[in-house]
DOTOR-797673 format. One record per residue: x, y, z negated of N, C-alpha, C, O in turn. Coordinates in steps of 0.1 Angstrom, whole numbers, plus 5000, padded with zeros to 4 digits. Each point is the difference from the previous one (the first is absolute). Layout:
XYZXYZXYZXYZ/...
//
This chain:
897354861106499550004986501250024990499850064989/501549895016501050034994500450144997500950014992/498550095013500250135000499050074985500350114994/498649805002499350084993500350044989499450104995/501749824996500450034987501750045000500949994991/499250065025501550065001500150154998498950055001/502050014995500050145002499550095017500449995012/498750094982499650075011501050095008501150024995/498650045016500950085001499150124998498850015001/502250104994499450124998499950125011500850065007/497549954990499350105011500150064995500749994990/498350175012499650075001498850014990499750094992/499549805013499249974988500249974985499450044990/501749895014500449904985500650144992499650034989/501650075018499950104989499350035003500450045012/498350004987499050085000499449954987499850074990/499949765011499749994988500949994986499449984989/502350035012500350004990499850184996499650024989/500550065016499850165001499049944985500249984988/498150035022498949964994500149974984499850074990/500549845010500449914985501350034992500149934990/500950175013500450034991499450124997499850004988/499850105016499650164998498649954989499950044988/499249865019498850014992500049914986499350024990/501949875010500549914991500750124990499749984988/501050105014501050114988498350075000500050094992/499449895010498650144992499749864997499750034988/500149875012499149964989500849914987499449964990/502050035012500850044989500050104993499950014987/500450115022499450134988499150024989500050034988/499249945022498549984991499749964990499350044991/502049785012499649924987501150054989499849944990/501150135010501150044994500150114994500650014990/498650095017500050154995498650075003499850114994/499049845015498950014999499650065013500549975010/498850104990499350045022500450104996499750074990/501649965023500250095006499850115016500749965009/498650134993499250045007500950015016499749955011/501750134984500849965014500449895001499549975011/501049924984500349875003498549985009500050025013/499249954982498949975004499450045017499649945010/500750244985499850045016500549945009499449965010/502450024988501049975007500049895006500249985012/499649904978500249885005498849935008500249915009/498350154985499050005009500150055013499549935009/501150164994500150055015500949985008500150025012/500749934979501049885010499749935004500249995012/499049924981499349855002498850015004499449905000/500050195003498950015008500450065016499249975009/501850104992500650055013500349865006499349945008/502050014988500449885001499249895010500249945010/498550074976499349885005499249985011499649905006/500150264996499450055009500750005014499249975009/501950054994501149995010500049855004499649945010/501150014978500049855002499349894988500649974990/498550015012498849964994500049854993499349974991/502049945018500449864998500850054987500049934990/500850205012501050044985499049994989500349934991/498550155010499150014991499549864996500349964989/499149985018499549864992501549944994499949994988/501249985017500849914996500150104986499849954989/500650175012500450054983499049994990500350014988/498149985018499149954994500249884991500150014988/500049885019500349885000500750024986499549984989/501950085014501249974991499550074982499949934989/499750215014499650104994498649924988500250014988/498949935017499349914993500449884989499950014988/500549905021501149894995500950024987500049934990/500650205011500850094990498950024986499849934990/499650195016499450114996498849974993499650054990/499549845021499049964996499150114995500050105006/499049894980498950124998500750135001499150085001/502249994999500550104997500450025012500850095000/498949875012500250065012498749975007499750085009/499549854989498849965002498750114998499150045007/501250004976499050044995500350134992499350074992/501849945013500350194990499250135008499850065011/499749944975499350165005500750104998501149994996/498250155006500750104998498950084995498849975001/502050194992498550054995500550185002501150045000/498250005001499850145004498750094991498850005001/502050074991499350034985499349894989500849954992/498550025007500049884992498949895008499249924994/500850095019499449965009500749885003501350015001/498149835002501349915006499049995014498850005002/502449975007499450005015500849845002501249995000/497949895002500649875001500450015015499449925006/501150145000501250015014501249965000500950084998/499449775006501649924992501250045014500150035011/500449954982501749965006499349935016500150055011/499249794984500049915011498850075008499949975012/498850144983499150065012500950105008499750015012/501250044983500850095011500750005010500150075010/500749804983500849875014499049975011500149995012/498849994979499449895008498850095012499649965011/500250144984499550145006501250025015499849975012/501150064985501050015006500149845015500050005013/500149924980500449895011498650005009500150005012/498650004983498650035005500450105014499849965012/500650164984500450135006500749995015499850065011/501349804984500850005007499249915012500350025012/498749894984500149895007498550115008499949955011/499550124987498950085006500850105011499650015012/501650064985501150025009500149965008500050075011/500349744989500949905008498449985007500150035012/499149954986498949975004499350135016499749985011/500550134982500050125010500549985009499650035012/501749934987500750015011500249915008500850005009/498249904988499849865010500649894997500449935009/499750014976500649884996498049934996499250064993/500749885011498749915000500349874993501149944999/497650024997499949844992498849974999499250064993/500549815016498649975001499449894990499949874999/499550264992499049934989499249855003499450005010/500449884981499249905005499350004990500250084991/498849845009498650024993500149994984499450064992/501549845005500250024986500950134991500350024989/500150075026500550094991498650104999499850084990/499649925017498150084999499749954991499450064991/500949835009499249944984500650064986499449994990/502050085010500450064990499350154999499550054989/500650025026499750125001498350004991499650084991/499949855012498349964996500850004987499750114995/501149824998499750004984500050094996499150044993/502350075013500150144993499050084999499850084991/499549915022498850135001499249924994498950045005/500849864987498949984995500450034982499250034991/501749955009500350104986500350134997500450054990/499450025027500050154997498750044995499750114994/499449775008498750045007499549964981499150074994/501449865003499650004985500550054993499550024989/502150055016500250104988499150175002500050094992/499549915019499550124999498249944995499450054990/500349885015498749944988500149994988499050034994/502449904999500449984983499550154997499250024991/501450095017500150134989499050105002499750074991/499649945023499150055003498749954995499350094995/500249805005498849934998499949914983499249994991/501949965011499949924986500650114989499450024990/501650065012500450094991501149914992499950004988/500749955016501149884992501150104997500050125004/501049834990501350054998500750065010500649915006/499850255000500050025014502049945000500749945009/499750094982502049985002499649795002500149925009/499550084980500149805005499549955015500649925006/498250154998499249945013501650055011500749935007/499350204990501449985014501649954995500950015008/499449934980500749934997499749885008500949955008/497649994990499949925006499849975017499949905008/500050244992499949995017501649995009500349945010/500650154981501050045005501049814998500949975008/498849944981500649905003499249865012500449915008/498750134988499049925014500650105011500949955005/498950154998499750045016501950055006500749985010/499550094978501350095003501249925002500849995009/499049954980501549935002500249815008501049935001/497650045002499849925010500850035011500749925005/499350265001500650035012501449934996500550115003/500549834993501049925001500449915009501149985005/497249944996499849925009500350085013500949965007/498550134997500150095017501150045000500550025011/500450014975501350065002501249905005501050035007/498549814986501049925004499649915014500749905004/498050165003499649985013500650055010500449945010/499850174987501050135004500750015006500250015012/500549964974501950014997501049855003501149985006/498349954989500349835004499749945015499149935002/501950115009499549925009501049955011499849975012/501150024982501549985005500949864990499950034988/500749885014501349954994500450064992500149934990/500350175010501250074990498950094996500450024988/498650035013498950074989499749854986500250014988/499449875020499949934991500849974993499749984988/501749995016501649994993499950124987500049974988/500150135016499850104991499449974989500449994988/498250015018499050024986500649904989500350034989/499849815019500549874993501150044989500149954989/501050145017501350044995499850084989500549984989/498650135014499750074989499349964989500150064989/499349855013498849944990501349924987500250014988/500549905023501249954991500950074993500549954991/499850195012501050104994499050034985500450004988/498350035018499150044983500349904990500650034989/498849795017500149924993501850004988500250034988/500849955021501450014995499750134989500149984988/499750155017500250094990499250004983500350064990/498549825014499249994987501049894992499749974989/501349995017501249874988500250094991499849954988/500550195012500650114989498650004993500049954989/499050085015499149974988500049874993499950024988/500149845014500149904993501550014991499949954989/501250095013501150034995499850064987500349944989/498950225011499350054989499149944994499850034988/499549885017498749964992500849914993499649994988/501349945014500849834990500850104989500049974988/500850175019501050064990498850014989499849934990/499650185015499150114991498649874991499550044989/500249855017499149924991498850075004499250014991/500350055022498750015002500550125016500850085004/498249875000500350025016499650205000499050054994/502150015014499450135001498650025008499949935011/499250154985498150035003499649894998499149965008/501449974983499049885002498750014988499149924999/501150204993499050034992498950055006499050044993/501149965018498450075010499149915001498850035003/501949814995498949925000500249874990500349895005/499550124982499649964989499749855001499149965007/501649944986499549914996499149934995499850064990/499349835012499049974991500149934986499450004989/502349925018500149924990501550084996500350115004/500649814987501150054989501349965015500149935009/500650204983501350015011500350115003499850104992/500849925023500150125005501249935015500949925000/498450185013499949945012501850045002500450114996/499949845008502550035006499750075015500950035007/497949984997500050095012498350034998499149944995/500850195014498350074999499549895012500649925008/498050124991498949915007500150045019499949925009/500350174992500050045009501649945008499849925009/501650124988501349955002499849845002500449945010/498949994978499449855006499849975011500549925008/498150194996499549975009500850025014499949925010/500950174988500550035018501349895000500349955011/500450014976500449865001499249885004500549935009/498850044987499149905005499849985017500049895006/499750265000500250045015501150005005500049975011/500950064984501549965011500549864999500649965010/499249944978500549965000499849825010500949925003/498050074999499149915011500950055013500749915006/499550224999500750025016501049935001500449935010/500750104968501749975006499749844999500949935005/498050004988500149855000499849955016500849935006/498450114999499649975016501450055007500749925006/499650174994501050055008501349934993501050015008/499449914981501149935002499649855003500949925002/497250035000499949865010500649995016500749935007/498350214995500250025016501250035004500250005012/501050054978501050045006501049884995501150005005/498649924985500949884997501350074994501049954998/498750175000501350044993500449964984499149994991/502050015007500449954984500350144993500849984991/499050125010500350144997499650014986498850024996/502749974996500050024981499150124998498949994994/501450095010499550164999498649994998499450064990/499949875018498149984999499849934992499050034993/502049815002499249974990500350044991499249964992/501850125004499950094982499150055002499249974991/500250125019499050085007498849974992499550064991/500049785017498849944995500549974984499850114995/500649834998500550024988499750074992499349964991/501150175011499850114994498849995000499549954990/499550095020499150055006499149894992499250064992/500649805008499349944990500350064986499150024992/502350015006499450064985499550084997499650004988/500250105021499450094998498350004999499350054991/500549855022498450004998499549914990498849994997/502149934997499449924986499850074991499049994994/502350135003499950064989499050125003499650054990/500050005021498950064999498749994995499050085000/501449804995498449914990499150045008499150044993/500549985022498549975001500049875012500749985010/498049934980499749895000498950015016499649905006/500350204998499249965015501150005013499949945011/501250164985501049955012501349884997501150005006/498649944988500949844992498749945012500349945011/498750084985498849925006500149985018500149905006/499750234997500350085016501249875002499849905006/501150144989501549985008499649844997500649965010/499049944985500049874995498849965014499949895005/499850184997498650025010500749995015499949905007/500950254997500350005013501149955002500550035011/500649864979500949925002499449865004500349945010/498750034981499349895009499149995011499949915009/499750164991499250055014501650045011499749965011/501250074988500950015013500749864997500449975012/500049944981500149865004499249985002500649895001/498350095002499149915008499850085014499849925010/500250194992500050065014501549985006500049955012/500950074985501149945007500349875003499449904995/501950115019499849875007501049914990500750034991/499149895012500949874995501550034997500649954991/500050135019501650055002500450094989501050004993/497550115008500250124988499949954985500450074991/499149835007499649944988500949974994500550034989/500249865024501549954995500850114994500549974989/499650175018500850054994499850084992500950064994/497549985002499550034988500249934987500150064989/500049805013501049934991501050014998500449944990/500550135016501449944997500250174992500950024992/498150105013500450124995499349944986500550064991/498649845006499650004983500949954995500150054989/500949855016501149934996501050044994500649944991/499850185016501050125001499950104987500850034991/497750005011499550134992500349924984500850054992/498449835004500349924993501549964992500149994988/500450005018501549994998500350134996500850014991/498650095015500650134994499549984985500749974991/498150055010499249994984500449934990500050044988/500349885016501049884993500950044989499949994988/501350065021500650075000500350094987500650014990/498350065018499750184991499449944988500650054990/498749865007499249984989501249934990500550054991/499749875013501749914993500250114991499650024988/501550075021500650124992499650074987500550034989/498150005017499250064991499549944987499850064989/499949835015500149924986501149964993500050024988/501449935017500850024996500450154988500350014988/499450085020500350144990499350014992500550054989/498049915013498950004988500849874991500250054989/500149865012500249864989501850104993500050014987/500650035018501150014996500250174993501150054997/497650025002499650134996499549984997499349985010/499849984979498450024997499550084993498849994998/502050114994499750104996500350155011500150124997/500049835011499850145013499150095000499050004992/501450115022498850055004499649915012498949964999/501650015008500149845011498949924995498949995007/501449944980499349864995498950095000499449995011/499950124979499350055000498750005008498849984999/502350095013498850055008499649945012499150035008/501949854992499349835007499449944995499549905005/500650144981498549904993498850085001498849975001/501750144999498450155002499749925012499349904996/501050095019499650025006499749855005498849975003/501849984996499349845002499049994992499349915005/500250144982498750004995499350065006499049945004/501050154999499150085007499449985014498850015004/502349955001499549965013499449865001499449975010/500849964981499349864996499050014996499149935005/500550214982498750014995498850065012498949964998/501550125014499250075009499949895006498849985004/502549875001499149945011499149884994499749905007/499950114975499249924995498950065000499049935001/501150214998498650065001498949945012498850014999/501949915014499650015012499049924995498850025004/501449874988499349885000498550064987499149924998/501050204997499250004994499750145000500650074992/498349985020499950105004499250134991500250124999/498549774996498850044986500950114994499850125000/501749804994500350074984500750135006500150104993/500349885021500850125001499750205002499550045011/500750014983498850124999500550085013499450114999/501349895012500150005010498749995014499750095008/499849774988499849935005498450034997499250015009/500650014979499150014990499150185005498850045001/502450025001499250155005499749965012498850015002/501749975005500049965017498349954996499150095001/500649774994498849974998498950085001499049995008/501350134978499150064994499750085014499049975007/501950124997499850125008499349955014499050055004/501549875000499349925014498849964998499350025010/500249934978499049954997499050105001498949995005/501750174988498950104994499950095016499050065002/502149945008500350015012498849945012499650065009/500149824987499649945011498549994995499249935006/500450134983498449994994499350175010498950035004/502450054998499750175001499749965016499150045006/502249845000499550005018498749915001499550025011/500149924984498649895006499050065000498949955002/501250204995498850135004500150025014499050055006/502149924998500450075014500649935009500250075011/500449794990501149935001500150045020500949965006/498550084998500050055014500750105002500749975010/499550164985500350095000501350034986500750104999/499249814995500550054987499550144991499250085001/501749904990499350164992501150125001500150094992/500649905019500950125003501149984987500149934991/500650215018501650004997499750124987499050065000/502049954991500050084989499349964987500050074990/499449795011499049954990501049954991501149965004/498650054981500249954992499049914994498849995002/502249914987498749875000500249984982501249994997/498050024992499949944986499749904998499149925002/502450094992500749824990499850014987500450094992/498649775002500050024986500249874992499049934998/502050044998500349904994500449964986501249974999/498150024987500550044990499950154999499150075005/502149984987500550145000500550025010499850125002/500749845006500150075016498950085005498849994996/501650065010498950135008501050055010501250004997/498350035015501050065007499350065013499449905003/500350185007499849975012500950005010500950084999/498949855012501549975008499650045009498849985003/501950065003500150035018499949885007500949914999/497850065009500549925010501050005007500549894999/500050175007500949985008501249964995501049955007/499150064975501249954996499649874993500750004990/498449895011499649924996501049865001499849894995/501250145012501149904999499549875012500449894998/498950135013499449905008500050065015498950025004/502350015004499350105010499349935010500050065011/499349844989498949895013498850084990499350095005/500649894984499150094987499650065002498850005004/502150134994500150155001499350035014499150085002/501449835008499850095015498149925003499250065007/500549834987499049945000498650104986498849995001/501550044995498850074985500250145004499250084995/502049985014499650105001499650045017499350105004/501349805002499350065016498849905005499450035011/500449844980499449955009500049925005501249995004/498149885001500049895009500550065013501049955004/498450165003500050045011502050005005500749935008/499550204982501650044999500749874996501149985005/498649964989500749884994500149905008500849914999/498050105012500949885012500350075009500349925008/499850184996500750095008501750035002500750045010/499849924974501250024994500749845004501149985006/497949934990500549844994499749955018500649895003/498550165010500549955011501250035004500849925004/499650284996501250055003501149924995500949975008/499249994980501349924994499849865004501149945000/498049985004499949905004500449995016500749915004/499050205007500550035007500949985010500249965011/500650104974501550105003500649844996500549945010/499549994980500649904999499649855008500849915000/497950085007499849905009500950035013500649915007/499550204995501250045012501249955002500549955010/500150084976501449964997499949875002500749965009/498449954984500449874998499649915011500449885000/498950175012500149975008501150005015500049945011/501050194981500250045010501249875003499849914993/501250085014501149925001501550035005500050125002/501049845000501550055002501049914996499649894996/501850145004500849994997500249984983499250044991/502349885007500250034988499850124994499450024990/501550105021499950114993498550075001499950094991/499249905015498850074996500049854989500650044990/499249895009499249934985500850034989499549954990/501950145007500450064990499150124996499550034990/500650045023498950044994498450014999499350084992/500349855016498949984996499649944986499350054991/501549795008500050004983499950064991499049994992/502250135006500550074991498850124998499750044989/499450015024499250074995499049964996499550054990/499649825018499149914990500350024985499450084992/501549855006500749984985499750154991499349994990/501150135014499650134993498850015000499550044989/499649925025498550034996499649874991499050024993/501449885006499249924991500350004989499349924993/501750155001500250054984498950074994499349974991/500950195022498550074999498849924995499450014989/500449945019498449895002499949974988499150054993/501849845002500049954987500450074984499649964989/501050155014499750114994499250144996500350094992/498749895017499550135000498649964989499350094997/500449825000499049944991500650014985499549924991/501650185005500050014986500750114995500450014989/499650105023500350114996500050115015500149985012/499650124981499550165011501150015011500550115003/499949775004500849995013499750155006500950095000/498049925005499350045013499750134996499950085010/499749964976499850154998501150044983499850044988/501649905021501150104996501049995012499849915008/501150184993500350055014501349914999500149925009/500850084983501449964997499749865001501149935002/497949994997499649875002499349985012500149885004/499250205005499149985009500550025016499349965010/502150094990500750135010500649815009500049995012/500449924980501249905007498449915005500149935009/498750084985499049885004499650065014499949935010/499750234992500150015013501050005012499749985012/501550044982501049995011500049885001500149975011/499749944983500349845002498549965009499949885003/499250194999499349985008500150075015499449975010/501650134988499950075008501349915009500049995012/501049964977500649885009499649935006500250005012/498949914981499549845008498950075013499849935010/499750174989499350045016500850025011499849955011/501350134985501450035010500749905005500649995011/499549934978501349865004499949975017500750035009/498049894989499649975015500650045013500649955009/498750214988500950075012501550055005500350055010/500449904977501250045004501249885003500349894995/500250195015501049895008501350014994500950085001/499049774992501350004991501249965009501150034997/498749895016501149985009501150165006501149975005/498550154993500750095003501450084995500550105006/
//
C-alpha cells in the first residue's frame, strides 16, 4: 500500500500519457489564447487518438489529467466547419481511440467475464438508444438534446467497461490512484489564482445565487472533494506523518469551501461521518490524531492571517478576508433557510412544473429532448429536462419507472459488491477511498446535472467502474 502515493516508475504507458496531455493540453491553451486552430487541432487530435489507441491506459490516464485541468474546455470544445458547429470534443476522440484500442486487445484474445450487474448497465444503455430514436422519430422532440442526452446516459457510461478493461492489475490500480492525485495537486495553481485575482478562474460558468464570488469554479471543487477522502484514508492506513498531504488536505479544504457550493460542504460532512463509523476502532484512533494534526495546522494558518488582517486593516488581505468570510458565512446560512433562497426556489419551480408533465406517463416517462414551462411571476422560461439540476430527476421524468430502476439496481449493485467484498488493509484503502468518491456522487447528484454533463459524469462512472473491479484484483502481487 505503501507504493500507492510513491513515484511510479515510468512506462511506456505513462509517456504515452504525458505525450497525450501535453500535445492536446497546448491546443486547448491555444484556443483559449488565440482561438481554434485547425492544424493544432488536426495534430494534437491524432496524436492522442493514435496514442490512445496503441496504449489505451495512456489515454484514460491523460483523460483523467486533461479534465481535472481543462475541465468544460477539454470536455466540451467544439469545432466548426463553415458556420456549422460539430459537438465532437477533445475527450470523444481520446476516448474513441482507447475504445479502439481495447476492441483490438479484445480481438486478439484478452477476455473479461461480464457478471450480471454489468448486463444490467448494458440494458440501460440500449434502453436509451431505444428512446432516443423514439424521442425524435415518434414524439418529434428536440433531435441535438435527445442525443445529448443519450450520448451522456449511454456513451460516456462506457467508462465504466473502459475501467473494467484497463484496471486489473496492482500497478493499473496504483496508476489510476497516482494520476487522479497529480490532477488534484495541479488544481492548487488554480486556488493560488482564485485568492490573487479575488474570484476563481471559469468560475463564472456557474453563477451564484447569493452575493460574492466562488476562489475556485464548481467543477475544480468538485474533483477536490474526490481526491481528497483517498489522501485522508491513505495517510490512516499508512500511519504516515507526511507534511506534504497535509498542506495537501489544507489546501484542498480551501478550495472546496471557497467553491461556495453548499451540497458538496454537505457530501463531504456526510461521507466523513459515515467512514468513522464504518472504520475499525484502530482507524478511528488514527483518524483522530490526523484531525488533531490537521487542526493544529489550521490553527496555525488562521493565527497568522488574523494577525495580518488586525495589523493591516486597510489591505487588500483585510479586505478580502472579510469578503470572504462573509460570504461563505452568508451561503452556509442560506442552508437553514432554503424558501428564501432563489436557488433553491427554481429548483422548486422547475421540478414541480417537471414532475406535473411525468404523472401522464410515469412508466415510460415522456422521453429525451423534452422541454418543460416555468412560470413564476415574470419569469417564463422553458427548461430542458435534462438540465433540471436533479440527475435521479432527470433520468426518472424522462425514462421512466422502468429505466429508472434499471439504473438505481445497476448502482446499487455495483456498490453492494464492494461493500461486501473483504481484504486486507490495503484493499480497504482502497475500497474506502472508492466508496467515499461514489458517495459524494450519491449525495450530490440531487442538485445539479451530475449525470448529463460529461466533465462531471466521466469520474462517477470510473468510480463505478472501480468498485466492480476492486474485488478481482490481487493486490498481494
Amino acid at each position: 500500500m505503501a507504493e500507492t502515493m510513491k513515484k511510479p516508475n515510468i512506462s511506456s504507458e505513462s509517456i504515452g500519457a504525458i505525450f497525450v496531455a501535453v500535445f492536446v493540453g497546448l491546443f486547448v491553451l491555444a484556443n483559449l489564447w488565440i482561438g481554434f486552430s485547425w492544424p493544432l487541432f488536426v495534430v494534437a487530435m491524432t496524436i492522442g487518438f493514435a496514442i490512445s489507441m496503441i496504449y489505451p491506459r495512456s489515454g484514460l490516464s491523460a483523460i483523467i489529467i486533461l479534465t481535472m485541468i481543462f475541465e468544460r474546455f477539454f470536455t466540451l470544445q467544439t469545432f466548426f466547419i463553415g458556420k456549422v458547429e460539430y459537438k465532437l470534443y477533445p475527450l470523444d476522440i481520446l476516448m474513441a481511440g482507447i475504445l479502439l484500442g481495447i476492441v483490438g486487445q479484445y480481438l486478439f484474445g484478452r477476455r473479461i467475464k461480464f457478471s450480471k450487474i454489468d448486463w444490467t448497465l448494458l440494458i440501460f444503455m440500449f434502453l436509451n438508444l431505444i428512446y432516443f430514436i423514439f424521442s425524435i422519430i415518434i414524439l418529434k422532440t428536440d433531435a441535438s438534446l435527445a442525443f445529448s442526452t443519450f450520448k451522456n446516459y449511454a456513451f460516456y457510461s462506457l467508462f465504466y467497461f473502459i475501467v473494467l478493461f484497463l484496471i486489473r492489475t496492482k500497478q493499473d490500480l496504483q496508476r489510476f490512484f497516482n494520476t487522479f492525485l497529480i490532477g488534484g495537486i495541479a488544481i492548487v495553481i488554480f486556488i493560488i489564482l482564485g485568492i490573487f485575482n479575488g474570484e476563481g478562474l471559469w468560475s463564472q460558468y456557474t453563477p451564484l445565487s447569493t452575493g460574492g464570488v466562488r476562489i475556485l469554479a464548481f467543477t475544480h471543487g468538485l474533483y477536490m472533494a474526490l481526491v481528497l477522502f483517498p489522501v485522508i484514508l491513505y495517510l490512516i492506513f499508512q500511519k504516515t506523518k507526511n507534511k506534504f498531504l497535509y498542506i495537501l488536505i489544507a489546501i484542498w479544504s480551501i478550495g472546496v469551501i471557497g467553491s461556495l457550493m453548499r451540497h458538496l460542504w454537505i457530501a463531504m460532512v456526510a461521507i466523513f461521518v459515515a467512514l468513522y463509523i464504518a472504520l475499525s476502532v484502530e482507524k478511528r484512533i488514527e483518524l483522530r490524531k490526523i484531525i488533531a494534526r490537521f487542526s493544529s495546522l489550521v490553527v496555525i494558518l488562521v493565527a497568522v492571517i488574523l494577525y495580518a488582517v488586525v495589523m493591516t486593516p486597510q489591505s487588500k488581505l483585510s479586505h478580502f478576508t472579510g469578503d470572504v468570510l462573509g460570504v461563505v458565512s452568508q451561503r452556509a446560512a442560506s442552508l437553514s433557510s432554503v424558501s428564501a433562497d432563489e436557488s433553491f426556489a427554481w429548483r422548486s419551480l422547475v421540478w414541480n412544473s417537471a414532475y406535473k408533465k411525468f404523472k401522464a406517463n410515469p412508466v415510460f416517462g415522456v422521453g429525451t429532448g423534452e422541454k418543460v414551462y416555468v412560470e413564476n411571476g415574470g419569469y417564463r422560461d422553458f427548461i430542458e429536462i435534462r438540465n433540471i439540476h436533479n440527475s435521479y430527476l432527470a433520468i426518472l421524468i424522462q425514462l421512466g419507472f422502468i429505466s429508472f430502476g434499471v439504473f438505481a439496481y445497476f448502482v446499487w449493485g455495483v456498490i453492494k459488491g464492494l461493500i461486501k467484498s473483504g481484504g486486507d488493509n490495503q484493499f480497504k484503502f482502497y475500497k474506502f477511498s472508492i466508496l467515499s468518491v461514489v458517495g459524494i456522487y450519491l449525495i450530490s447528484i440531487p442538485f445539479q446535472p451530475y449525470l448529463e454533463t460529461n466533465l462531471l459524469a466521466i469520474f462517477f462512472w470510473m468510480s463505478l467502474g472501480l468498485a466492480r473491479v476492486l474485488p478481482e484484483i490481487n493486490l498481494n502481487k
